[in-house]
N, CA and C atoms as a LAMMPS dump frame, in Angstrom:
ITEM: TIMESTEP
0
ITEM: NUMBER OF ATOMS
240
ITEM: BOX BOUNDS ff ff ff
-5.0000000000000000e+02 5.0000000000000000e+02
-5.0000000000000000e+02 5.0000000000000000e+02
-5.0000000000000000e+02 5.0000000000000000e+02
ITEM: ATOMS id mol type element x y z
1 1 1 N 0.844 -1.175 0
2 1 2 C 0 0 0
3 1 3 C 0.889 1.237 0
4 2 1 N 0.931 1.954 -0.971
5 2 2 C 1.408 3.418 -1.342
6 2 3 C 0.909 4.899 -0.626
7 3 1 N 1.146 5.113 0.789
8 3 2 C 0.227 6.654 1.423
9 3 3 C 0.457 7.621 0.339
10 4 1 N 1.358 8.092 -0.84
11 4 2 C 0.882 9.128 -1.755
12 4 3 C 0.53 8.521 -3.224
13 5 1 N -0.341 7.709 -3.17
14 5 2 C -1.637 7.604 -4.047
15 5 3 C -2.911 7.93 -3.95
16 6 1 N -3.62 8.179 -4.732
17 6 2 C -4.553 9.102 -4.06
18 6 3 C -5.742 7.781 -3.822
19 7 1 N -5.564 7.21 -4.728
20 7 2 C -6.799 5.82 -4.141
21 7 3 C -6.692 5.1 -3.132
22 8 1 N -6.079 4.845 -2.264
23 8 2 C -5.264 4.742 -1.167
24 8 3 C -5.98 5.747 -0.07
25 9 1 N -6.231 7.085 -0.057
26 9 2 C -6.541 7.848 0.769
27 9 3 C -7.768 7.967 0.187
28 10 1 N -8.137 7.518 -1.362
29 10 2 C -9.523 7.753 -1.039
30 10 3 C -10.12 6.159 -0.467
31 11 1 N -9.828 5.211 -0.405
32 11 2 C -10.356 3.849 -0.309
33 11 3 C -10.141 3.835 1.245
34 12 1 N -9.606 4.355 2.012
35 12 2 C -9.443 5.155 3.587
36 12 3 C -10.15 5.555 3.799
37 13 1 N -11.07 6.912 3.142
38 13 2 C -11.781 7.39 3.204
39 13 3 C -13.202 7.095 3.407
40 14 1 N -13.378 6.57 2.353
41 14 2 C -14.738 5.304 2.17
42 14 3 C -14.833 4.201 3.241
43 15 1 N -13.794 3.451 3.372
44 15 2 C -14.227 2.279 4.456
45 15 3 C -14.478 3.209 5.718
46 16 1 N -13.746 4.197 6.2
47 16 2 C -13.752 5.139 7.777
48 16 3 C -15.496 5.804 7.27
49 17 1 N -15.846 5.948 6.519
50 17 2 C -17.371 6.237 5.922
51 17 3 C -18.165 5.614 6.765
52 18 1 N -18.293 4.641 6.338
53 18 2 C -19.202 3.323 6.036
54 18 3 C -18.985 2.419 7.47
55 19 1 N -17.923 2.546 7.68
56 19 2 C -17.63 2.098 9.471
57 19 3 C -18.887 3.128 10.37
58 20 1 N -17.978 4.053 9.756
59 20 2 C -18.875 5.453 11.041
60 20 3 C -20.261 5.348 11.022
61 21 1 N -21.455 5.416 9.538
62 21 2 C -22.56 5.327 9.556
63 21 3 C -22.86 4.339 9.997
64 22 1 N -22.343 2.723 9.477
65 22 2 C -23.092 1.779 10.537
66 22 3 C -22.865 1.989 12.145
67 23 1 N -22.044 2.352 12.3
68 23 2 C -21.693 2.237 13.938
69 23 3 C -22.433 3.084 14.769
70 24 1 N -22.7 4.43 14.16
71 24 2 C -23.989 5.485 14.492
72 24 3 C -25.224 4.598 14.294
73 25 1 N -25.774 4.438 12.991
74 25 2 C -26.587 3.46 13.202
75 25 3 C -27.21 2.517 14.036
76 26 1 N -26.058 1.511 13.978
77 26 2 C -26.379 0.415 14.935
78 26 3 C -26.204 0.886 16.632
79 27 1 N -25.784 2.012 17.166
80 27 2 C -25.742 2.33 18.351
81 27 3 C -27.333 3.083 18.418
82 28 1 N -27.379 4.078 17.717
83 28 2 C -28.598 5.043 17.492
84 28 3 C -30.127 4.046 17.378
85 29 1 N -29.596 2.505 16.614
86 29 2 C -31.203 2.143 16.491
87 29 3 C -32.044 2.854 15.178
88 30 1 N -31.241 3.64 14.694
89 30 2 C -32.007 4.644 13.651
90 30 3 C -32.376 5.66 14.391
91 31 1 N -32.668 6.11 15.197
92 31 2 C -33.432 6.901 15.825
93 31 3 C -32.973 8.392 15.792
94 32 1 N -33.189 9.196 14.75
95 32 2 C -32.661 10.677 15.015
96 32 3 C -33.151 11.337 15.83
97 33 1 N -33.566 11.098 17.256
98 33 2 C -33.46 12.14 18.284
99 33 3 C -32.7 11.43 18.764
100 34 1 N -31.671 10.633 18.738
101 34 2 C -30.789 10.381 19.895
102 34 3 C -29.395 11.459 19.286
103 35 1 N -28.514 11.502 20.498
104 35 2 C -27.578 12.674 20.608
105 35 3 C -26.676 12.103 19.367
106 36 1 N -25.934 10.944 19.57
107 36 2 C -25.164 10.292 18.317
108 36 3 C -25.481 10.956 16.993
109 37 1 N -26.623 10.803 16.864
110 37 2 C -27.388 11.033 15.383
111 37 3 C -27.092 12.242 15.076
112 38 1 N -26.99 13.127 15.589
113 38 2 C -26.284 14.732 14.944
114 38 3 C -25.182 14.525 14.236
115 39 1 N -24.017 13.789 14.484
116 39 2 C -23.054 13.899 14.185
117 39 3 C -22.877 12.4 13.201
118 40 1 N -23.862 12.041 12.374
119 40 2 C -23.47 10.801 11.402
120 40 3 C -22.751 11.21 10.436
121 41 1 N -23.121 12.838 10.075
122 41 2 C -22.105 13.072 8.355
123 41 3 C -21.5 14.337 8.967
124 42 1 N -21.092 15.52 10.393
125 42 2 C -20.213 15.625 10.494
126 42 3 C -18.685 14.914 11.048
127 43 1 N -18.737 13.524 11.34
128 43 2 C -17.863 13.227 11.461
129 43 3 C -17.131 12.74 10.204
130 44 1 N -17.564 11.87 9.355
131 44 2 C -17.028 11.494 7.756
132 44 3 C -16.473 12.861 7.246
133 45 1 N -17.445 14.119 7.426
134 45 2 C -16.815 15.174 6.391
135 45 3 C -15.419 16.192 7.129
136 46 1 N -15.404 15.361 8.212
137 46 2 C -14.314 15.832 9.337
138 46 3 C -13.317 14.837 8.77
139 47 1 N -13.291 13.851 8.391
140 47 2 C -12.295 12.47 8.042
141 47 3 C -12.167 13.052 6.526
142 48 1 N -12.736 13.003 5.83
143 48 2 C -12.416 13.41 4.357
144 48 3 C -11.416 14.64 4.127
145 49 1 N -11.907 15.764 5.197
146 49 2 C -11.165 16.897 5.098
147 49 3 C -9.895 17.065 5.586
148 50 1 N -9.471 15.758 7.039
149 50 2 C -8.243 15.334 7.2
150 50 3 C -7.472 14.58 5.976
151 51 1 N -8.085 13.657 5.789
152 51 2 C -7.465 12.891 4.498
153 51 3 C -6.708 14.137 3.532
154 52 1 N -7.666 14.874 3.188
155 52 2 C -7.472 15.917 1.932
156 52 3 C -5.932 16.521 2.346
157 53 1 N -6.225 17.066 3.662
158 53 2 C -4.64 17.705 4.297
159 53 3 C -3.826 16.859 4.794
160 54 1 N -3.792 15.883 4.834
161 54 2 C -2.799 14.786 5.139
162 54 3 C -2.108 14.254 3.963
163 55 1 N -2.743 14.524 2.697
164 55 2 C -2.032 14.333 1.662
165 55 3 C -2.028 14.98 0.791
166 56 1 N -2.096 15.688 1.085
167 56 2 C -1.468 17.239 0.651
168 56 3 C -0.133 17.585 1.193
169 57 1 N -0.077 17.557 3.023
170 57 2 C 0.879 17.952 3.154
171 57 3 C 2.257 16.755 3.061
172 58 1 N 1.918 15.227 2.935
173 58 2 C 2.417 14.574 2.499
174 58 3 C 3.335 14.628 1.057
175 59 1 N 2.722 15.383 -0.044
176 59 2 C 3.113 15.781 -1.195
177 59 3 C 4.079 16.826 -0.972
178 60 1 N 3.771 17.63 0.229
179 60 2 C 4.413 19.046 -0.156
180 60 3 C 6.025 18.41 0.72
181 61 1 N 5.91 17.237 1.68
182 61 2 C 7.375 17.156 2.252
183 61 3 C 8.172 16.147 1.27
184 62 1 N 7.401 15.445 0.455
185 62 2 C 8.13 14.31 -0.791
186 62 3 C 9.09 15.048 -1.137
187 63 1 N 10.724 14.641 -1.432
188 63 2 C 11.579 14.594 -1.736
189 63 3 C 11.043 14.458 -3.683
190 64 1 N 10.883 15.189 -4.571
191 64 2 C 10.795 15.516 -6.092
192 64 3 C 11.011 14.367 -6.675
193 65 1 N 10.691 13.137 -7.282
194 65 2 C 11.204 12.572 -8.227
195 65 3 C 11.926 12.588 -9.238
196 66 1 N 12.642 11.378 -9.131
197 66 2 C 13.717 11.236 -9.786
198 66 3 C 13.674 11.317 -11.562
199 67 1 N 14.565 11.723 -12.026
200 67 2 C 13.926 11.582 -13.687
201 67 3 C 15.47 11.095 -14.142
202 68 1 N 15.559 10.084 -14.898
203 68 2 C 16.464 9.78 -15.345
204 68 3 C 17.067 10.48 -16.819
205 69 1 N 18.237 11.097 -17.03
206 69 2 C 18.859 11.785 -17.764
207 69 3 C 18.848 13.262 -17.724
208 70 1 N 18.035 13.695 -16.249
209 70 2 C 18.318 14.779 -16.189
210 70 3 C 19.114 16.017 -16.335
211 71 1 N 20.459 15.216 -16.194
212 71 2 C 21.24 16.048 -16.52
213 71 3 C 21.953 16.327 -17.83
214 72 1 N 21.248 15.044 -19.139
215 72 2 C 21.69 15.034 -20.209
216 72 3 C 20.91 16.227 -20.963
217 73 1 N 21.551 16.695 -22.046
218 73 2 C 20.964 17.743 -23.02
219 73 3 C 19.897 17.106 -23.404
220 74 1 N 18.548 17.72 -23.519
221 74 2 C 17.607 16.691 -24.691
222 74 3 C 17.826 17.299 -26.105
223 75 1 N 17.34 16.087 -26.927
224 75 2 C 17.537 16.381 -28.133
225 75 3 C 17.059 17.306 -29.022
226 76 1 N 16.996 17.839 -29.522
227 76 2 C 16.4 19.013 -30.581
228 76 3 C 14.835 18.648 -31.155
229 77 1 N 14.035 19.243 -30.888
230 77 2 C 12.727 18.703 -31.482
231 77 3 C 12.739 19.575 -33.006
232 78 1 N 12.312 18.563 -34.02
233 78 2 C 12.189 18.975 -35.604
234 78 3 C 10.47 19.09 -36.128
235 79 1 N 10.408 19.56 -36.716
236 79 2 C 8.782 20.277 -37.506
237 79 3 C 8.988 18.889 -38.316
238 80 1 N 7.988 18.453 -38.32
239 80 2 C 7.244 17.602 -39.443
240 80 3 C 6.365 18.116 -39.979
C-alpha cells in the first residue's frame, strides 16, 4: 500500500465512511433524536477533510522525483 496515491486515501476514506454510519446506526437504532445522530455526516466530512490535508501535506514534504537523464541535453525537437 502506497500513502501518496490518491486511491489509497480515497479507499481510507470510504471504508472510515461506512464504518462510522453503521456504527452510528447500529448504536442510534435509527433513531434521530438520539444525541449520536447529529453527528453521522459531520464526522465522515471531518475524516475526508483530514485525508485531503494529510495528503497534501504529504506531497508538499516528498523529496521531487527522480527523472532519469536529467542532466543530459535533450535532443532538438524537428517540424514535421
Amino acid at each position: 500500500m502506497k500513502l501518496d496515491e490518491a486511491t489509497t486515501w480515497r479507499r481510507a476514506g470510504w471504508i472510515a465512511t461506512v464504518l462510522w454510519v453503521i456504527y452510528v446506526y447500529e448504536t442510534t437504532k435509527g433513531d434521530p433524536a438520539h444525541p449520536l445522530f447529529n453527528y453521522i455526516f459531520l464526522v465522515p466530512l471531518s475524516l475526508w477533510l483530514l485525508f485531503i490535508l494529510a495528503r497534501r501535506f504529504m506531497r508538499e514534504r516528498a523529496p521531487p522525483p527522480a527523472t532519469e537523464g536529467a542532466d543530459e541535453k535533450a535532443p532538438p525537437k524537428t517540424k514535421r
